[in-house]
gemmi code that builds the backbone of each chain (N, CA, C; Angstrom):
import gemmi

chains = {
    "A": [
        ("UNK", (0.830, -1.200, 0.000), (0.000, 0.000, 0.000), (0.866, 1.253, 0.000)),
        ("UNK", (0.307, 2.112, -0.644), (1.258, 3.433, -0.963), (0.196, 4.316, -0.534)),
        ("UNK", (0.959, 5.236, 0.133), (-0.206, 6.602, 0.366), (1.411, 8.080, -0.276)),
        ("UNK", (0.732, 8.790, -1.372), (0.838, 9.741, -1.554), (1.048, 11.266, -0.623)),
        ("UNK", (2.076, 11.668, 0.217), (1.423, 12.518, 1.013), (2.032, 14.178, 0.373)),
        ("UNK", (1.462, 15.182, 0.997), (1.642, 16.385, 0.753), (1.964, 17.108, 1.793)),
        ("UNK", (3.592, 16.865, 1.878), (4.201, 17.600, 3.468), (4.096, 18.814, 3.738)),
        ("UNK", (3.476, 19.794, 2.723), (3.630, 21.299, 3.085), (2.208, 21.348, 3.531)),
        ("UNK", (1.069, 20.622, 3.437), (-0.453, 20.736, 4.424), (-0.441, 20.074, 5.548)),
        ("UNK", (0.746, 19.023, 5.152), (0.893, 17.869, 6.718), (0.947, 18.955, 7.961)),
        ("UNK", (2.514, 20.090, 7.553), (2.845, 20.019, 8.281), (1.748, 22.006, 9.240)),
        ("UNK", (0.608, 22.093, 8.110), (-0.347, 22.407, 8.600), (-1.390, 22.191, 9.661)),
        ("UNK", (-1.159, 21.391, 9.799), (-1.943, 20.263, 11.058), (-1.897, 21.282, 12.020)),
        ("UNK", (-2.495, 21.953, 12.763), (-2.666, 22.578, 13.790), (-2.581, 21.789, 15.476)),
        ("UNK", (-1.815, 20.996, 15.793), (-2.344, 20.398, 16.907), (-1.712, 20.880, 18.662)),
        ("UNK", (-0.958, 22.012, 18.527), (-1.258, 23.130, 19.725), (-2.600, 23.567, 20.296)),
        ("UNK", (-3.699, 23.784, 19.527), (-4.922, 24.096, 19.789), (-5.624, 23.061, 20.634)),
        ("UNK", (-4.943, 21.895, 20.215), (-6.522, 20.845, 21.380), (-4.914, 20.208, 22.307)),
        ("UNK", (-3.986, 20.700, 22.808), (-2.687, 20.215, 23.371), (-2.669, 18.708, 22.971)),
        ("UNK", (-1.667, 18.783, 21.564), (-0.982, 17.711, 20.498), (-2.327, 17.186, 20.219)),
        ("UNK", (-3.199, 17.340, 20.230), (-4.259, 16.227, 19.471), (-5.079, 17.057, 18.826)),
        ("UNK", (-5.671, 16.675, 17.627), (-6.511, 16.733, 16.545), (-7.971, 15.850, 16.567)),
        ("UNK", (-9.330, 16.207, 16.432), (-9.907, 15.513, 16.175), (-9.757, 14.601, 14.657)),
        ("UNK", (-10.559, 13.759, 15.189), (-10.317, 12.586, 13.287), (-12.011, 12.078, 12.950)),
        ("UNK", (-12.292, 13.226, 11.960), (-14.039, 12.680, 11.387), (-13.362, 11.640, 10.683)),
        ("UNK", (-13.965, 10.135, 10.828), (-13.789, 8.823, 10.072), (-15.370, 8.466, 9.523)),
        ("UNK", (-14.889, 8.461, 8.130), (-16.183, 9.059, 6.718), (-15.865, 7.686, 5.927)),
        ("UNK", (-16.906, 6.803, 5.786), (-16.784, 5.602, 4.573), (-16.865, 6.001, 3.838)),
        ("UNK", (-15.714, 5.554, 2.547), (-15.604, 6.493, 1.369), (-16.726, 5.957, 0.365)),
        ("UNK", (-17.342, 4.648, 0.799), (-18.643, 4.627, -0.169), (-20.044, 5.246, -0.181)),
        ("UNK", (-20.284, 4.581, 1.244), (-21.559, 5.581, 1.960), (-21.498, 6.660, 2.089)),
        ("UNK", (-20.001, 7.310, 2.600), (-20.349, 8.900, 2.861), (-20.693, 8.742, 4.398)),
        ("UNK", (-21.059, 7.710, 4.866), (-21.525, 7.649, 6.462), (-20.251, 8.096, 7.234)),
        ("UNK", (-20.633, 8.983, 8.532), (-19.596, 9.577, 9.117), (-19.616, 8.026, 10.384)),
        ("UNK", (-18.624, 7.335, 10.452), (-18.749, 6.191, 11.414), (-18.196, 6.555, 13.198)),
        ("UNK", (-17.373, 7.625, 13.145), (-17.072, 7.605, 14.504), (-16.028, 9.183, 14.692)),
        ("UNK", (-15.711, 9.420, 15.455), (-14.450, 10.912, 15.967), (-14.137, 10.517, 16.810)),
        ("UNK", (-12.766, 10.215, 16.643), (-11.768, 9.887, 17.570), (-10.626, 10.834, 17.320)),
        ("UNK", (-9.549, 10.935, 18.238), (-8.487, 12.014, 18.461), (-6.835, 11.104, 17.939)),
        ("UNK", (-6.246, 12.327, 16.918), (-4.660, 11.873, 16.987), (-3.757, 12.700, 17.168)),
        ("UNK", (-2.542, 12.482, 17.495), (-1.203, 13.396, 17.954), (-0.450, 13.267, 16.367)),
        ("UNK", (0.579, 13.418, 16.606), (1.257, 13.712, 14.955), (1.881, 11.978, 14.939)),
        ("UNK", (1.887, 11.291, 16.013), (2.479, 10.065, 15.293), (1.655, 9.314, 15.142)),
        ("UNK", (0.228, 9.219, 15.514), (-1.117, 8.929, 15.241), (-1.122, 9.077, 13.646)),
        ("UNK", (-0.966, 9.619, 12.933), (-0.882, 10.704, 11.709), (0.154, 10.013, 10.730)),
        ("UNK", (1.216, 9.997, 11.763), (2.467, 9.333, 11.276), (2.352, 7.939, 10.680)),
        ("UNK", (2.054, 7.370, 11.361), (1.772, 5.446, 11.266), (0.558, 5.484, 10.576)),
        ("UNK", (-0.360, 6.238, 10.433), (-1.389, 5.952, 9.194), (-1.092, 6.399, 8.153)),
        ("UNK", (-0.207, 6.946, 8.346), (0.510, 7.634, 6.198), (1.432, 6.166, 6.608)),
        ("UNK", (2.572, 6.373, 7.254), (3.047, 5.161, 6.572), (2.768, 3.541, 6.690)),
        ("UNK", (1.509, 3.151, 6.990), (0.951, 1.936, 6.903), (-0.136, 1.908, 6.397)),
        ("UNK", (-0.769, 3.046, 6.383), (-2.302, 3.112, 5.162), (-3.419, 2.124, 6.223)),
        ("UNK", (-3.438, 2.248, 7.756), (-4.809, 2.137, 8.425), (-4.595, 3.100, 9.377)),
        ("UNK", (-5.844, 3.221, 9.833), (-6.159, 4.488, 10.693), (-5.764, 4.149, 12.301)),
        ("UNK", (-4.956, 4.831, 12.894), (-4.063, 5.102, 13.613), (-4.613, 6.448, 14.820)),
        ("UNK", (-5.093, 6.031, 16.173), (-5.567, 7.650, 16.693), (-4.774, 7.246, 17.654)),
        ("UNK", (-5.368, 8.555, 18.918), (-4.285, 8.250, 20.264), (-5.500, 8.150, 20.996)),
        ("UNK", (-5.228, 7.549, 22.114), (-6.489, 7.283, 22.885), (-6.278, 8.231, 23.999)),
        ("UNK", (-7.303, 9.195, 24.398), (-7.259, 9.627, 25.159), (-7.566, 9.323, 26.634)),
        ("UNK", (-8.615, 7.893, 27.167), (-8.205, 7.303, 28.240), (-6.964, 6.267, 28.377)),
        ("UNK", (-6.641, 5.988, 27.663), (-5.619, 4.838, 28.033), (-4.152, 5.755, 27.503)),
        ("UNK", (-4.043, 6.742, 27.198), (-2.893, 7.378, 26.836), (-1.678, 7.195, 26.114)),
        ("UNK", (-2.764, 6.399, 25.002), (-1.760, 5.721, 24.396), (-1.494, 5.692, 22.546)),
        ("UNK", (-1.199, 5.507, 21.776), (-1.261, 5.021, 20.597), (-2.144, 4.397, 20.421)),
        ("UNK", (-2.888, 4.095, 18.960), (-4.017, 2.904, 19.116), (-4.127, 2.442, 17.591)),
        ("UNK", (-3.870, 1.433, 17.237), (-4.379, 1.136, 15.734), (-5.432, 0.288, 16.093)),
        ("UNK", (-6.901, 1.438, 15.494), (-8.006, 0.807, 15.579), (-8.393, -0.609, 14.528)),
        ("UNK", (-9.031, -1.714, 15.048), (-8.820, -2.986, 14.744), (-7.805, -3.784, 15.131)),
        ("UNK", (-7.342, -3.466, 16.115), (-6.238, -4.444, 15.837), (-6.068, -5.682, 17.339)),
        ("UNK", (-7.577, -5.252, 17.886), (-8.118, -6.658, 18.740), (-9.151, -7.175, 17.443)),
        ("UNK", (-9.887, -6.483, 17.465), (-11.050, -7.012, 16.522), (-11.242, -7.468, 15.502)),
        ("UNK", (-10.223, -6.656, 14.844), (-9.661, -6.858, 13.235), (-10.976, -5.975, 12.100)),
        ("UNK", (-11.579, -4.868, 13.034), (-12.386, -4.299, 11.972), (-11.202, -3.075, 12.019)),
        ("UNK", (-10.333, -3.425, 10.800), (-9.180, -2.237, 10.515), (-10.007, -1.423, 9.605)),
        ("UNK", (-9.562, -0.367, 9.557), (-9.954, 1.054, 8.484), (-8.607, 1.275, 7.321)),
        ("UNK", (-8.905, 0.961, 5.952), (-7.839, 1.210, 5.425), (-8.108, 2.917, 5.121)),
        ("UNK", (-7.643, 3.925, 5.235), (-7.410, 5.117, 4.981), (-7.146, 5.214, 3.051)),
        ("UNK", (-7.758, 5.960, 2.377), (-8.036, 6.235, 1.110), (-7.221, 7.321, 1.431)),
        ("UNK", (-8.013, 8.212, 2.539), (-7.689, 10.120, 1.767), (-7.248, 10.657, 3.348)),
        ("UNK", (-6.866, 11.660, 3.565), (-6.713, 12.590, 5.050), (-6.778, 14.008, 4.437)),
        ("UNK", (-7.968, 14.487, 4.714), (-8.433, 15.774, 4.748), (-8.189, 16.815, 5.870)),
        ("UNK", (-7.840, 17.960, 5.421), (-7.295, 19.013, 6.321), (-8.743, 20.172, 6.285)),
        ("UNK", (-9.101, 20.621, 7.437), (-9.985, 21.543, 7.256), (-9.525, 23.295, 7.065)),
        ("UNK", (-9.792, 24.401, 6.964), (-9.652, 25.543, 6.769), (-8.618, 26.243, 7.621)),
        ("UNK", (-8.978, 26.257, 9.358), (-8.106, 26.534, 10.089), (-7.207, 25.230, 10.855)),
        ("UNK", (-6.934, 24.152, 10.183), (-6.236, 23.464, 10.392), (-6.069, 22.191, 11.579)),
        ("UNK", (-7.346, 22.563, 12.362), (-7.462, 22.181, 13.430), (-8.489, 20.778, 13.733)),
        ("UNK", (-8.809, 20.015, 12.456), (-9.236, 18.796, 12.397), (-9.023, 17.801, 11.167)),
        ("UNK", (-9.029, 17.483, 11.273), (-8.898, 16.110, 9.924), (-10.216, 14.769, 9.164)),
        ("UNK", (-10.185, 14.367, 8.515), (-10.823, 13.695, 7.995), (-10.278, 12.522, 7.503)),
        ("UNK", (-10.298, 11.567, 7.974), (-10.073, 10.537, 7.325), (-11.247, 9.248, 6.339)),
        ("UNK", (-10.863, 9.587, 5.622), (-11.687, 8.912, 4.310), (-11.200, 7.478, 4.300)),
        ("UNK", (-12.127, 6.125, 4.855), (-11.605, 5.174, 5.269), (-12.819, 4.270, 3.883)),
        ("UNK", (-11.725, 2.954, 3.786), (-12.202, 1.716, 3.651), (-12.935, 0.293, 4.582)),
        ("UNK", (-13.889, 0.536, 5.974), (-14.433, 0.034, 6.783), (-14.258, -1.029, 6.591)),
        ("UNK", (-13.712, -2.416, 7.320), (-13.464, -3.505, 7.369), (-14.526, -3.682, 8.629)),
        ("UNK", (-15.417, -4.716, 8.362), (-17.074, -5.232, 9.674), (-17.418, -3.900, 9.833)),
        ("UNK", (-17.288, -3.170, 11.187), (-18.201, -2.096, 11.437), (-16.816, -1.295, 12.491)),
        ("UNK", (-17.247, -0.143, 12.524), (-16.155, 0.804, 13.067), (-16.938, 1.270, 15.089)),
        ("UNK", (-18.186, 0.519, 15.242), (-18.569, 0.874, 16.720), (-18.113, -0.448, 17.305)),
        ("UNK", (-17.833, 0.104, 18.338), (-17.181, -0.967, 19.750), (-19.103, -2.050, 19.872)),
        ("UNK", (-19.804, -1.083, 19.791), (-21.470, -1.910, 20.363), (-22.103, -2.731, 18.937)),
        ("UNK", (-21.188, -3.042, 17.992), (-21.270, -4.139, 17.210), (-22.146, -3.229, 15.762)),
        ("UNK", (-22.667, -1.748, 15.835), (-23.167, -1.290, 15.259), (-22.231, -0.776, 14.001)),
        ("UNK", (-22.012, -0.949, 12.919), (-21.680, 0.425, 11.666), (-21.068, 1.461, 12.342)),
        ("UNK", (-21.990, 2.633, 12.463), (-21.948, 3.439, 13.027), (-21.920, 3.907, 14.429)),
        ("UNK", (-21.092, 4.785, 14.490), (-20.889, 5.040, 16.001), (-22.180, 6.019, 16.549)),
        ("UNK", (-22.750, 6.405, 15.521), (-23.545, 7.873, 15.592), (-24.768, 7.237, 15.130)),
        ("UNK", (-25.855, 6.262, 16.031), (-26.588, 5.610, 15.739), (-28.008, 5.666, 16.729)),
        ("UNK", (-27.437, 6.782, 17.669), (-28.588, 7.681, 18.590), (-29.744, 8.960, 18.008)),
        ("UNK", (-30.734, 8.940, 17.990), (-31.099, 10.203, 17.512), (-31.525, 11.166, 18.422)),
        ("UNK", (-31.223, 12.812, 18.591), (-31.393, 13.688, 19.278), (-32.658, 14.325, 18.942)),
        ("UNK", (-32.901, 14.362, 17.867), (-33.643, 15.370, 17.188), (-33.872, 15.251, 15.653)),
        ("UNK", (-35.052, 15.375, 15.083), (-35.743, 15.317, 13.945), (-36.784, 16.266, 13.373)),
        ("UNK", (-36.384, 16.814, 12.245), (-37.411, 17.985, 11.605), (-38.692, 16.842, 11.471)),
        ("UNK", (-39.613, 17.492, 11.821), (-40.582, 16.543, 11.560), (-41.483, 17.503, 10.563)),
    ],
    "B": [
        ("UNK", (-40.916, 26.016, 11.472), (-40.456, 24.653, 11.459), (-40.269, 23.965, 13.268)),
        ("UNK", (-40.796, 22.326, 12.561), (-40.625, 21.651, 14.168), (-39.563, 20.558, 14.488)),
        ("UNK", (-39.182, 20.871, 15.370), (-37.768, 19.808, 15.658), (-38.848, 18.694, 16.979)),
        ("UNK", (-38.936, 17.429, 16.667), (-39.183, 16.311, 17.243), (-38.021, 16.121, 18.281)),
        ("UNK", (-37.885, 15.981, 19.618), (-36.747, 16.111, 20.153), (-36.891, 14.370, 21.544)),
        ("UNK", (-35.789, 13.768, 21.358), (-36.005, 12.431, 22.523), (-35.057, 12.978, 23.334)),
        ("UNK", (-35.851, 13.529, 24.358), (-35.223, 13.661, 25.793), (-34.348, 13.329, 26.835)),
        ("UNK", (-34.856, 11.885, 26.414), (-34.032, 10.308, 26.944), (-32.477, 11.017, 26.533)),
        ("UNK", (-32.258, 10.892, 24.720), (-31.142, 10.885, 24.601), (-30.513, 12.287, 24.618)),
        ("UNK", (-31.052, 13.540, 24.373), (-30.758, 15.060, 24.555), (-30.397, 14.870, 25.968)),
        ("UNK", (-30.265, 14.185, 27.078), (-29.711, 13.895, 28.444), (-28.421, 13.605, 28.587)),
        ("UNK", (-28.331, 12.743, 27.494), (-27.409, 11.326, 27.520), (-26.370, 12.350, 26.830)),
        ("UNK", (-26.012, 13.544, 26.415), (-25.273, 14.556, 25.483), (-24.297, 14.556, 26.989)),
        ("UNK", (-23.016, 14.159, 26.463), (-21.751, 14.371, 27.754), (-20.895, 15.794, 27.079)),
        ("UNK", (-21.375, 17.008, 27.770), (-20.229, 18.123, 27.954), (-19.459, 17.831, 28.941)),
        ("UNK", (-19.559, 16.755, 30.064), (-18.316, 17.379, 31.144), (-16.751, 17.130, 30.649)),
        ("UNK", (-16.852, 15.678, 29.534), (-15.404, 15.423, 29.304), (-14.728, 16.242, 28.179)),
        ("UNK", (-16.172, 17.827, 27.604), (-15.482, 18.543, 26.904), (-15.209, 19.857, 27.440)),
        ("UNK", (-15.460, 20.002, 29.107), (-15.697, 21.500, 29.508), (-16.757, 21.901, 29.136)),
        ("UNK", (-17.872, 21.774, 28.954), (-18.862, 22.312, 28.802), (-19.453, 22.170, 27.250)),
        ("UNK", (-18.150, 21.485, 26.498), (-18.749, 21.819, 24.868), (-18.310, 20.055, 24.269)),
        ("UNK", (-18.868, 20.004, 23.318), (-19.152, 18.834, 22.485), (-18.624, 19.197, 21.158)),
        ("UNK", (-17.499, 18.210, 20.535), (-17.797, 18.784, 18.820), (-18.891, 18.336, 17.872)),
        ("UNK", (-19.013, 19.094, 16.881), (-20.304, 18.546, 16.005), (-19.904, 18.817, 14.854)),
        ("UNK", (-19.963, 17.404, 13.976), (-19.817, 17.056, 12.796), (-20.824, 18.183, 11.850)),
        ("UNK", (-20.740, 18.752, 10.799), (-21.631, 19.039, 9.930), (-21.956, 18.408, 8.859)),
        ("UNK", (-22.946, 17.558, 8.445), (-22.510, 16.936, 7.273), (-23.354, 17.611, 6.201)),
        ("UNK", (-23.848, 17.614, 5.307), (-24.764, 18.049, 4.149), (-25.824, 16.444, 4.096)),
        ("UNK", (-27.201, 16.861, 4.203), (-27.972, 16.132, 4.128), (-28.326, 15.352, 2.557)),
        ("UNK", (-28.076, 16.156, 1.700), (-28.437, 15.769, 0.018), (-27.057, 15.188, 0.023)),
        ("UNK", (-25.862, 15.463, 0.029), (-24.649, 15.409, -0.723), (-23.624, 14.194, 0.539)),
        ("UNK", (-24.138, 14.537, 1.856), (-23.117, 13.568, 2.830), (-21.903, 14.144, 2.524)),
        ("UNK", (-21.880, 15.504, 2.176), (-20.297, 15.600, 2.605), (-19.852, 16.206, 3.813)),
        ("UNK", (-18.911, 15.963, 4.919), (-18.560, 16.967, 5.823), (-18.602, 18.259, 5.555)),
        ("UNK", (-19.070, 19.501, 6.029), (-18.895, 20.379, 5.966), (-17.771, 21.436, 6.467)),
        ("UNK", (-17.922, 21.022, 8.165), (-17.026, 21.241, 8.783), (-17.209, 20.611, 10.346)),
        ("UNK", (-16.788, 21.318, 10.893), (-16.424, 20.938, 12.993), (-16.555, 22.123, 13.199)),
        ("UNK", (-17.538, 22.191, 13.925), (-17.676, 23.488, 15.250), (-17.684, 23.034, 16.979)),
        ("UNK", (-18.076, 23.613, 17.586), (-18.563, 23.375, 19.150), (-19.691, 23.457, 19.358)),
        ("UNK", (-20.247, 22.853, 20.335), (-21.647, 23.574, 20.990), (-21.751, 23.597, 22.529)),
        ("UNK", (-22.302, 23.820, 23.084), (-22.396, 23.809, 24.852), (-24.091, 23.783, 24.644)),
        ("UNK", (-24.443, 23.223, 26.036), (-25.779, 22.982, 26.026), (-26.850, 23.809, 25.718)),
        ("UNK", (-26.347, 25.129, 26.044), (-27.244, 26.232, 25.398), (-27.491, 26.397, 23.694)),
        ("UNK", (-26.227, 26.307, 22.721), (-26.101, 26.053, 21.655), (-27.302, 24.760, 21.014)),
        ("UNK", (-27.404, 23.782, 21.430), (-28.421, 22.731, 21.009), (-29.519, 22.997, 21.567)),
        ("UNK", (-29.756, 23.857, 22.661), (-31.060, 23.911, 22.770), (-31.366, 24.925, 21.928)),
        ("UNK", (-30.896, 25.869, 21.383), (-30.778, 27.176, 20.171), (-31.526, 26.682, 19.448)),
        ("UNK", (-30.350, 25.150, 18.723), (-30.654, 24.713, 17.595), (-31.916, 23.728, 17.982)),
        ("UNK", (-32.700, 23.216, 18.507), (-33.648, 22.719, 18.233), (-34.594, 23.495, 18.621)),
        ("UNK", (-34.192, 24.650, 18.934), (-36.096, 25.570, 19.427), (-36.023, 26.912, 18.114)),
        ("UNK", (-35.015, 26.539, 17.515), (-35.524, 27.722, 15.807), (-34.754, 26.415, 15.020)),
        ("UNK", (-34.926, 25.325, 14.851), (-34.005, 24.717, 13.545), (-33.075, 24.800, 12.855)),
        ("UNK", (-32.577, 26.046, 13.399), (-31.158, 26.046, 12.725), (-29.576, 26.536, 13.249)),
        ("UNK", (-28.999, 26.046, 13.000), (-27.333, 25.490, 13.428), (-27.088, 26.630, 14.078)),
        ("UNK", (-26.486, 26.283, 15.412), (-26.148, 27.338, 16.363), (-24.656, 26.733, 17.096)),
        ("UNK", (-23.808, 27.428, 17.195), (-22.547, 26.383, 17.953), (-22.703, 27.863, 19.168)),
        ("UNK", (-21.226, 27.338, 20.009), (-20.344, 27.635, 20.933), (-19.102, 28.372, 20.152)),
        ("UNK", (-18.807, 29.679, 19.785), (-17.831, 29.932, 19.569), (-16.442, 30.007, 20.806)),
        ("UNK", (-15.117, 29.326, 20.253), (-14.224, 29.023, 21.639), (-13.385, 30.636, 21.350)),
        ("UNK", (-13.338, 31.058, 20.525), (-12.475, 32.503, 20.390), (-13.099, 33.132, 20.674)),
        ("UNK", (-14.711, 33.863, 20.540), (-15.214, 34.651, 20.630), (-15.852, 34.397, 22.118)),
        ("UNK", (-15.789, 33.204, 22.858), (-16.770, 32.764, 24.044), (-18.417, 33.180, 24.099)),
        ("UNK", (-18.773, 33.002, 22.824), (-20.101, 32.836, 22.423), (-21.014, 32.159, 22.036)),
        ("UNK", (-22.373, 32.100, 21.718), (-23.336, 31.592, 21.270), (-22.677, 32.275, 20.026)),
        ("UNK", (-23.285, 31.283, 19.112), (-23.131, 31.714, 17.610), (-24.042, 31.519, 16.780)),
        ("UNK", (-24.751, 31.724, 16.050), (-25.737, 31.521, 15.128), (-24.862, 31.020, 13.661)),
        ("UNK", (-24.511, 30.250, 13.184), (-24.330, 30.145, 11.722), (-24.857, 31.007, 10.517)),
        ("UNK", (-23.792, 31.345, 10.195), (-25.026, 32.351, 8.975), (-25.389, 33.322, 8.839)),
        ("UNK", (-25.545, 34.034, 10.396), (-26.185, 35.290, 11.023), (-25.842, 36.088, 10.142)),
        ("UNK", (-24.632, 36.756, 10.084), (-23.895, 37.817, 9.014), (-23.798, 37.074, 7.739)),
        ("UNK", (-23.662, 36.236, 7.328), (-23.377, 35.970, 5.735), (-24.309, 35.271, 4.938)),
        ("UNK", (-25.410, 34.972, 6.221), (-26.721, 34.537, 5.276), (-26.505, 33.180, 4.838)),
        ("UNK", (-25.363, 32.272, 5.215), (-25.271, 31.163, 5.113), (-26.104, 30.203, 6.384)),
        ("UNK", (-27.064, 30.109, 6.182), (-27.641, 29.406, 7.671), (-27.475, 27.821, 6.843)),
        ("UNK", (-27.910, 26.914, 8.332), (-28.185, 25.551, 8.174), (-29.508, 25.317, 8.872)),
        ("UNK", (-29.879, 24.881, 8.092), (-31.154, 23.770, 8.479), (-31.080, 22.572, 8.896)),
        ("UNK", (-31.585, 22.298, 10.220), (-30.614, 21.347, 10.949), (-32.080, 20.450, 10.357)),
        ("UNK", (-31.988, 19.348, 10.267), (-32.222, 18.264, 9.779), (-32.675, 16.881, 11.124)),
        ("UNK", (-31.505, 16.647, 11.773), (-31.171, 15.898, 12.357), (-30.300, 16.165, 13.028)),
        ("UNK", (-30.416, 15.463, 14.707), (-29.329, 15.956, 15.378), (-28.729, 14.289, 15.733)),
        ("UNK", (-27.947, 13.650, 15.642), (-27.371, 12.641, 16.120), (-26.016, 12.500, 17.339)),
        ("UNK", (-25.871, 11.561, 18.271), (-25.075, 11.504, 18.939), (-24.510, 10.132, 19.162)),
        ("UNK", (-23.053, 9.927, 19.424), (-22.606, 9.005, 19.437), (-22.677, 7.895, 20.168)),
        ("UNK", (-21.603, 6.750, 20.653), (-22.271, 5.746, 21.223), (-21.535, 5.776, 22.399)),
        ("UNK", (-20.476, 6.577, 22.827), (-20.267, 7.359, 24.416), (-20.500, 8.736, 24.627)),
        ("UNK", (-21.444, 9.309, 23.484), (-22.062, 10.240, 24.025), (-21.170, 12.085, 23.996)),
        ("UNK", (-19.772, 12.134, 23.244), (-19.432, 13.187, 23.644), (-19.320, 13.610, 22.371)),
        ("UNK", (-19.821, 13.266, 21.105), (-20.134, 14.006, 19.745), (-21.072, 13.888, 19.590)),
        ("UNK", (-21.722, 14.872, 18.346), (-22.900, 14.830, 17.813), (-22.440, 15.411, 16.401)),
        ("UNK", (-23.958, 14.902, 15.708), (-23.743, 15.567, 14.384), (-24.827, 16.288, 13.951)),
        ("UNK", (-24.933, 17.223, 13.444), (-25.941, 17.856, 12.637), (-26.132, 17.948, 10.923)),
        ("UNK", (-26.946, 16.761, 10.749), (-27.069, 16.851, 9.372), (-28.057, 17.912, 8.915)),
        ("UNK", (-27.492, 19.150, 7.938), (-28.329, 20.172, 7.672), (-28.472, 20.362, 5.999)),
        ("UNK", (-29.317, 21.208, 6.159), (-29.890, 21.950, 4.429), (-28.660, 23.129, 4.847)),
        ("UNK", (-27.592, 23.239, 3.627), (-26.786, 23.868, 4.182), (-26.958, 25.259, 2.894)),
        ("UNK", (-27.511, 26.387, 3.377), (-27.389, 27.681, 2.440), (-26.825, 28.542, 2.163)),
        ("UNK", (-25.832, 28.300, 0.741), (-25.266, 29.002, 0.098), (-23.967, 27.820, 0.438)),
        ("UNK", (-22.920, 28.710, 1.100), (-21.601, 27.694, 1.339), (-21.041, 27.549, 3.006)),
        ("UNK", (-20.369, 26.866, 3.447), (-19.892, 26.362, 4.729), (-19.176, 27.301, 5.291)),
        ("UNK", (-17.937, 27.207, 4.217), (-16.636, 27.392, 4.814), (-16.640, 29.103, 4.427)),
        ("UNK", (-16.036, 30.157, 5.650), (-15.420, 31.708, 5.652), (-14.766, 31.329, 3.857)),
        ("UNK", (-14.166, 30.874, 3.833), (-13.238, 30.991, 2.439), (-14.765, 31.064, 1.231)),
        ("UNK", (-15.196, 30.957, 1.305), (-16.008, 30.966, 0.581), (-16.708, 29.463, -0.288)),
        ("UNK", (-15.825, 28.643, 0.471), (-15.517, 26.913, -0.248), (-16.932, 26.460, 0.378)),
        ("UNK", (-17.358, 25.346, -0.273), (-17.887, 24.696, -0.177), (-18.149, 24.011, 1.563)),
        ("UNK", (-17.293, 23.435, 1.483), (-16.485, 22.471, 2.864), (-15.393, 23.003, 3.271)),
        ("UNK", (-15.389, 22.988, 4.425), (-13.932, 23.369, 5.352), (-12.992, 22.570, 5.180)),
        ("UNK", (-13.147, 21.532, 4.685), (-12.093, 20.111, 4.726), (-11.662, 19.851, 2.897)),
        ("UNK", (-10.772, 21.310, 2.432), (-10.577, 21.425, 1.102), (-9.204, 20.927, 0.828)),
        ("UNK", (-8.380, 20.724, 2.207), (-6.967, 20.446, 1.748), (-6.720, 18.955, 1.771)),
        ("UNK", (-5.794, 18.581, 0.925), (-5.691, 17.032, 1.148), (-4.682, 17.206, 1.608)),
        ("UNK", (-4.088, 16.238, 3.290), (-2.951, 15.630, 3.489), (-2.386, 14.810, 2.739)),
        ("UNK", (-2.925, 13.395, 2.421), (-2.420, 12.848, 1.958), (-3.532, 11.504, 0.879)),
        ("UNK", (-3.262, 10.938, 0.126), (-3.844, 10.364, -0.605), (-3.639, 8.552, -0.930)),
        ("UNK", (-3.942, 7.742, -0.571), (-3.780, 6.468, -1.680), (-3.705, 6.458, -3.269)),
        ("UNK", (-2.333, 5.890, -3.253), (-2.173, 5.678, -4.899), (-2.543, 4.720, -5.499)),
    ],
}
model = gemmi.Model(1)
for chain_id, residues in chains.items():
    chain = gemmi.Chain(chain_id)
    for i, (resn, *xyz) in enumerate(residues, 1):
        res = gemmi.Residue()
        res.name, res.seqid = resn, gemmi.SeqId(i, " ")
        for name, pos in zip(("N", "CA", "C"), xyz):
            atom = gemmi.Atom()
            atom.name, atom.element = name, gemmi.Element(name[0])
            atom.pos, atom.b_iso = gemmi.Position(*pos), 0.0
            res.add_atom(atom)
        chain.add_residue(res)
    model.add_chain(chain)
structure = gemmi.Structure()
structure.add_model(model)
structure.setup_entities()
């Protein structure tokens, strides 16, 4: 797997603002379904450019995390999107089973509110 | 316009592990594309479901914010969704005119990096 990267937006990444971490919108690149937001530091970032799966830091366990890798529902990463002021990311994934811990697709599978 | 609202889960919305604020996905309801990431605090969602449309937490300005207010770009919140521990949400909206200050479409215009 090869990922293409573009070091002069990389190194845009804003992650002083949330102290070293970035949120990560994780978007199936078929559906378009937004599956979950989880947080990465720059080597979070790091290990998913150079291994091509999605890579966050966990903020209770304080640690590194390559998601799937009890479960084996890995995310292969397509794309990493930078937003305007720099201060979140997008990762455009290939969903391997489902990306929620509660066996669901989606992590975002509650509803708050509906135009009726 | 009427926002249908479940109580149960408008409860279940965790600000404490954000200080008071939550991020929220924007997505586009026709198109599923991210729009962008804002904030909200509990006052902000109750905004947005008692006029329908997209209200955050500004963190620079320490405000309520209305989307749109000045540039006439509002959202029509659609749907409010929340995750499956509770400390994101998303607002899928009718999004008018464009998202992003730049005038772009989506806030999420830069690519980090790509699969070849």
């Amino acid at each position: 797997m090869k990922i293409k990267v573009n070091g002069e937006i990389l190194e845009q990444i804003d992650f002083e603002k949330g102290n070293g971490l970035v949120p990560v919108v994780v978007q199936d690149e078929t559906t378009k379904d937004v599956l979950m937001v989880a947080y990465a530091n720059r080597d979070a970032i790091d290990k998913t450019i150079e291994t091509g799966y999605a890579h966050y830091y966990s903020r209770s366990r304080n640690k590194l995390w390559k998601k799937g890798e009890t479960s084996g529902n890995l995310q292969r990463v397509k794309k990493i999107l930078l937003d305007c002021d720099g201060d979140t990311v997008i990762y455009i994934v290939e969903q391997n089973g489902v990306a929620c811990h509660t066996g669901r697709w989606s992590c975002f599978f509650r509803t708050v509110a509906t135009e009726e």
